[in-house]
C-alpha positions as CSV (number, residue, x, y, z in Angstrom):
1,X,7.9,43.7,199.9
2,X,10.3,43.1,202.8
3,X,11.1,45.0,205.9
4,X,14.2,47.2,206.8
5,X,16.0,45.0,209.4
6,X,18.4,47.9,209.9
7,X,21.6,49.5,208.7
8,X,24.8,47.6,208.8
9,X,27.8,50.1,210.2
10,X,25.9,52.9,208.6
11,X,26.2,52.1,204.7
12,X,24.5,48.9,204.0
13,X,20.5,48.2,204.1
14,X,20.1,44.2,205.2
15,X,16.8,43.4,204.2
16,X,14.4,40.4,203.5
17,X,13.7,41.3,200.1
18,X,14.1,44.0,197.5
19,X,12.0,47.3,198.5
20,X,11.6,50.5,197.7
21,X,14.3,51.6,200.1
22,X,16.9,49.9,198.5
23,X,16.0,50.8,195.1
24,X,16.6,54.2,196.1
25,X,19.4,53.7,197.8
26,X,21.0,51.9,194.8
27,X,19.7,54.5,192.9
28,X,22.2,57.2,194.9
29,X,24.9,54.6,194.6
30,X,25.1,54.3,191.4
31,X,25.2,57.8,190.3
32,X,27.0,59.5,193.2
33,X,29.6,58.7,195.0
34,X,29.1,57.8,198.5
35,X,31.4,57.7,201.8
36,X,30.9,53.9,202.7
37,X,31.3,54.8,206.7
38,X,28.7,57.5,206.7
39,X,26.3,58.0,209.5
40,X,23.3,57.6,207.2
41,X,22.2,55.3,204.0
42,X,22.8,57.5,201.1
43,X,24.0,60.0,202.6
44,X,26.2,62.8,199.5
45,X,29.2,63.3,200.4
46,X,31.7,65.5,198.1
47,X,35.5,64.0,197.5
48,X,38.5,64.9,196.1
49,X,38.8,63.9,192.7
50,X,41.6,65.6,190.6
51,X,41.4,63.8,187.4
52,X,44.0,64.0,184.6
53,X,41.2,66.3,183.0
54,X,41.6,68.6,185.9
55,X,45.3,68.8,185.5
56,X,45.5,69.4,181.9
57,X,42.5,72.0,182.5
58,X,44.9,74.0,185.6
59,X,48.1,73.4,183.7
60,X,46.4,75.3,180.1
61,X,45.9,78.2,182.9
62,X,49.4,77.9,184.2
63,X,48.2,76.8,187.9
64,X,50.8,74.4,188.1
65,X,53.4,77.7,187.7
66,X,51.5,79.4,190.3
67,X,52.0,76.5,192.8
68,X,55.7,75.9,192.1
69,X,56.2,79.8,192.1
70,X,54.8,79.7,195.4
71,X,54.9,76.3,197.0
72,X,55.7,77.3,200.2
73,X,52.7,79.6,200.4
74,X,50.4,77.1,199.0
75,X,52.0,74.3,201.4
76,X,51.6,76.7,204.3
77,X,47.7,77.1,203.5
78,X,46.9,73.1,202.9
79,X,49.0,72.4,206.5
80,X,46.6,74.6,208.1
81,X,43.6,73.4,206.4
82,X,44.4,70.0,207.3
83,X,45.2,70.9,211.4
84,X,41.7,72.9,210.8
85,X,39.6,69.9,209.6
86,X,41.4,67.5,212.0
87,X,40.5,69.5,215.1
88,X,37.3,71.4,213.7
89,X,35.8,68.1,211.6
90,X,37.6,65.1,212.0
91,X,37.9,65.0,216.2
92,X,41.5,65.0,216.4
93,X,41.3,62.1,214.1
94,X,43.2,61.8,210.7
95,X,41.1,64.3,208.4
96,X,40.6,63.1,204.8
97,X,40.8,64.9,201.5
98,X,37.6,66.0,201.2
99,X,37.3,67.3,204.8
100,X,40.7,69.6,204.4
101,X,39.0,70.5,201.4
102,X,36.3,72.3,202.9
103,X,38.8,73.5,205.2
104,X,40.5,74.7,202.4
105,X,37.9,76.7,199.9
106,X,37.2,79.6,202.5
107,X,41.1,80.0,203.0
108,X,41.7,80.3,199.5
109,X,39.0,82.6,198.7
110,X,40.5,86.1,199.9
111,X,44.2,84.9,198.7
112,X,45.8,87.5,196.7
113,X,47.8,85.4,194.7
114,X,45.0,83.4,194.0
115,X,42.9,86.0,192.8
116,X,45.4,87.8,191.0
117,X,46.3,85.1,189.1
118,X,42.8,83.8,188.4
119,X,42.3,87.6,187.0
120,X,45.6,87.6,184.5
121,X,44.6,84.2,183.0
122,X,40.8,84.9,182.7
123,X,39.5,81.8,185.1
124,X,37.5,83.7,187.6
125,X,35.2,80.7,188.0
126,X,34.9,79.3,191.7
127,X,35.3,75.7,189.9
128,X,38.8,76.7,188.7
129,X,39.5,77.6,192.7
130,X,37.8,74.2,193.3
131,X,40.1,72.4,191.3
132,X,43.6,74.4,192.5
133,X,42.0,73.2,196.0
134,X,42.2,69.8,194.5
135,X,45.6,70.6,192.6
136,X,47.1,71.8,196.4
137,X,45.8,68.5,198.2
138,X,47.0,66.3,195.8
139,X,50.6,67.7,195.8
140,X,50.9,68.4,199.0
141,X,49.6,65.3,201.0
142,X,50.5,63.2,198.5
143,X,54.4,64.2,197.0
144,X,55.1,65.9,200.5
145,X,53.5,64.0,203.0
146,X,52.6,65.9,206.0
C-alpha cells in the first residue's frame, strides 16, 4: 500500500495509492459532515443545519411565536454570541454558524423565556433548545444581517 505524502491545507490525504488511511478517512466523509479547512484529516466538526423538518418541528411548538414575540431579546442574545465566538473562537476573525452556536447553547440555557416556554408546550428536550439555537441563527444572521 502507499505512503502518506502529507495533508494538503489540512483536509485532503495526497497519497501514492489507496491505504488504509484513506479508507478511513473516506469512511468519516461520507457519513459525517466535515469542515474542509480543519486542522486535522477527519476531524467532526458540528454545523448549523436547520432543515425544513426543524422548522415544521419548532413551528408545531409555537417557537416561531416565541421569537417574533420577543425578537429583540432573541436578537440581543445571537449579537452577543456572535461578538463571543469572534473574539473567544474565531480570533477576531468572521465566526461562522456553528461557532456562534456554541456561543449560543450556554446563553440560552438559564433564559427564562426559554424555559418557560419549553415548560407550557411540553419540549423540555435540550434538542428542541438546539434547534431554537438553529431557528435564532438562521433568522438573525440571515434576514437581519448583523
Amino acid at each position: 500500500m502507499g505512503e502518506l505524502a502529507g495533508f494538503d491545507g489540512g483536509a485532503r490525504l495526497r497519497m501514492g495509492s489507496v491505504s488504509r488511511a484513506t479508507v478511513v478517512f473516506d469512511f468519516a466523509c461520507s457519513h459525517r459532515r466535515l469542515r474542509h479547512n480543519c486542522s486535522h484529516p477527519g476531524e467532526l466538526v458540528e454545523t448549523v443545519a436547520l432543515t425544513e423538518s426543524k422548522i415544521k418541528d419548532l413551528e408545531s411548538k409555537k417557537f416561531d411565536k416565541l421569537y417574533e414575540k420577543e425578537q429583540s431579546h432573541w436578537s440581543k442574545l445571537a449579537s452577543n454570541a456572535f461578538l463571543a465566538a469572534r473574539d473567544h473562537i474565531c480570533s477576531g476573525h468572521q465566526p461562522r454558524p456553528d461557532d456562534v452556536l456554541k456561543m449560543l447553547l450556554p446563553m440560552l440555557e438559564p433564559d427564562v423565556l426559554l424555559r418557560h416556554h419549553q415548560e407550557n408546550n411540553h419540549c423540555q428536550y435540550k434538542r428542541w433548545r438546539e434547534m431554537f439555537a438553529e431557528y435564532m441563527i438562521d433568522n438573525h444572521f440571515t434576514k437581519e444581517a448583523p
